[in-house]
N, C-alpha and C positions, 0 to 999 in steps of 0.2 A: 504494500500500500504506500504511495506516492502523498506526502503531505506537506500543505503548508503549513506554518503556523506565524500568525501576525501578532503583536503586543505594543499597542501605542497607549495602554493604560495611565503611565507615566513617565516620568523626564525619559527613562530606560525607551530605548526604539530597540525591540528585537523582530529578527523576521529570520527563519530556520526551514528548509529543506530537509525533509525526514522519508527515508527512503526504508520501510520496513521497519529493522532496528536501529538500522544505518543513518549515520548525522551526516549528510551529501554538504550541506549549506549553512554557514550559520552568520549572521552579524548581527552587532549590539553595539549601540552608542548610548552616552548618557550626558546629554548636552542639553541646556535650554533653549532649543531652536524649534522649529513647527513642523512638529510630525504631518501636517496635511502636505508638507509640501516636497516632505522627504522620506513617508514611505512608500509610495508607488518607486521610485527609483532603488530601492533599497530592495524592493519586490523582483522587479527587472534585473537587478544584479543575482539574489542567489539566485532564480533560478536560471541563469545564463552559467552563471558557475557551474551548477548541478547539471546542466545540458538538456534541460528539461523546458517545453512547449507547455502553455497553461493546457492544455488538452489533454498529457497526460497526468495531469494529479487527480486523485482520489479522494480528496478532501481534505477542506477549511478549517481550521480550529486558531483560535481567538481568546483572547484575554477579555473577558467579559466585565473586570472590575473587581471591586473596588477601585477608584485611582481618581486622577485627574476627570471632571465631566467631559472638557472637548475632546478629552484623549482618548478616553470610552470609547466617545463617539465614532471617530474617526476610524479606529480601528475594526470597530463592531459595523461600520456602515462598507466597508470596503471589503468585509469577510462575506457579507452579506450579499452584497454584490456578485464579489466573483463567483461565489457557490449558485447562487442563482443563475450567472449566466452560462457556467461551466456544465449546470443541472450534476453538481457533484454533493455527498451532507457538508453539514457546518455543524462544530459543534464548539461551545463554550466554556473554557476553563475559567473558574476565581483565579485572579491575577495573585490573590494571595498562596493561594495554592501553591502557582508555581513558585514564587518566593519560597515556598516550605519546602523545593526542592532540596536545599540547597544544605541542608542538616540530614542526607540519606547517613551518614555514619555516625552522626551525634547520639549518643545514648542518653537519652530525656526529653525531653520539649521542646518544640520548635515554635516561637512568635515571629510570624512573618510581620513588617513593619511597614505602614505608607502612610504619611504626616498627613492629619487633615485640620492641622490649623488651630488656633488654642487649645492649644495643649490637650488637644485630640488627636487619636490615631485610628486607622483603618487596622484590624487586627485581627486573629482567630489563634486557635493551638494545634497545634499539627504532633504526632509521632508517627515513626518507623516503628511498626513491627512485622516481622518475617518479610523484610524489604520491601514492606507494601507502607504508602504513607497513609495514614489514620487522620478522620476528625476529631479533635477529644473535645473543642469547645468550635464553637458556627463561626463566621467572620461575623464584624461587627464595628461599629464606631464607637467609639469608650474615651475615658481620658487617660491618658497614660500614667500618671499616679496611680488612679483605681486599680487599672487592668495590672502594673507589678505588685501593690498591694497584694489583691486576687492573688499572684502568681507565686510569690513571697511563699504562701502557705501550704506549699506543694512540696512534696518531701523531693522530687527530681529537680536539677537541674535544667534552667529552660537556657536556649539559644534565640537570641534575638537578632534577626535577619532584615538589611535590608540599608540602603541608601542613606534613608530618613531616623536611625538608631540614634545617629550621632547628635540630631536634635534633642531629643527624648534622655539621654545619657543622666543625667542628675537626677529627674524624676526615676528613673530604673535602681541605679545604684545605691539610692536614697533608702529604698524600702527593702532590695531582695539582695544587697551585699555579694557575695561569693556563689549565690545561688544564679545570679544572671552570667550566661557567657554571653560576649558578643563576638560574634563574625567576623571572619578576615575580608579585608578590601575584595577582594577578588571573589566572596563569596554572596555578594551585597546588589549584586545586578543578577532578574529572574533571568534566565537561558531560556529562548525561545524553542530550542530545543525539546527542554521537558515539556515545556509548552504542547509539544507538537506529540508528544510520546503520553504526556497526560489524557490526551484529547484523544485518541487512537482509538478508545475503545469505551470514550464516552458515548452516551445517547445523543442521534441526530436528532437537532431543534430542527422546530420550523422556520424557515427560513422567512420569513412572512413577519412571525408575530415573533420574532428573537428580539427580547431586547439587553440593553447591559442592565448590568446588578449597581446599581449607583450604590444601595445601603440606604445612603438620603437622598430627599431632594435640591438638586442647586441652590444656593442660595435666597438666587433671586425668583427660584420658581414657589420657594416657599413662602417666600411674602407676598407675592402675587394672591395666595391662597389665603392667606389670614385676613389680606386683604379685603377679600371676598368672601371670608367669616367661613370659610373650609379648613377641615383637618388633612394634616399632611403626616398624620403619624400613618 
């Protein structure tokens, strides 16, 4: 099975070529510049690398979110697309998820990390067991105090993954001391890869009514709503 796998979720731009079990393709930038306008070229490239025509892939798989909203978007609208015009499935990974790739050999907890802004974070608990990654707790939007508090009380070891740690770093170390590890550089950008190897054997969405997992609403959709005396919970 021939796949892509897109991730404009956040600053991270991955796009991966997954040939089977095989990694054919893979690139990752993590720069503040406009994924609209830099990942169709980034698309064009791996699979020119891979030597691959959009005609043979087998299907789309996509970072579905949490993250960024226009990043969501962009990614979830162009998986959308191709799958639809390719008539190949699409299916949708938690962007944290993949993030929870990246502790397959850590023995304890995995908190994938994406900054949402006072001192909020985009979050969930991840383990490995018998090399398969686990949910132990749902993603979620939390404050970062609460959520290492919460984590503090766990007799394991958690791992804290991702980009946006270093923000969050005082409120972590404040509450769970020697219980928090955190991530090496190089371990802190999701691999569009797993991305693609996550999605393999997920359930095809419909390609119609797929939408991203924001968590919340945008900001400004949410005062829009209050506005108009509607709940946004």
């Amino acid at each position: 099975m021939k796949i892509l796998a897109i991730d404009t979720s956040n600053y991270p731009l991955g796009v991966a070529v997954v040939d089977g079990d095989k990694v054919v393709a893979e690139y990752i930038t993590n720069v503040k510049r406009n994924h609209s306008v830099r990942i169709m070229p980034a698309i064009d490239s791996a699979m020119k690398e891979a030597e691959l025509r959009p005609a043979d892939l087998n299907k789309i798989v996509v970072a579905e979110g949490p993250g960024s909203y226009t990043g969501v978007r962009i990614g979830v609208t162009i998986a959308k697309t191709l799958a639809w015009t390719l008539g190949i499935p699409l299916s949708g990974v938690s962007s944290l998820e993949v993030l929870a790739m990246a502790g397959r050999y850590f023995n304890g907890y995995i908190a994938p990390v994406f900054d949402a802004r006072r001192g909020q974070v985009y979050t969930g608990l991840y383990k490995f067991e018998n090399g398969q990654l686990g949910v132990v707790e749902s993603d979620r939007l939390v404050l970062m105090s609460d959520w290492a508090e919460n984590l503090a009380g766990l007799q394991e070891k958690t791992l804290f993954v991702g980009n946006d740690v270093s923000l969050h770093l005082e409120a972590i170390t404040s509450k769970m001391g020697e219980k928090a590890v955190i991530s090496a550089p190089t371990e802190r950008n999701p691999r569009p890869s797993e991305l693609a190897l996550l999605g393999k054997n997920k359930p095809d969405a419909d390609v119609h009514s797929f939408v991203p997992n924001y968590i919340r609403l945008a900001e400004a959709e949410a005062k829009w709503l209050e506005s108009r005396g509607e709940s946004h919970e």
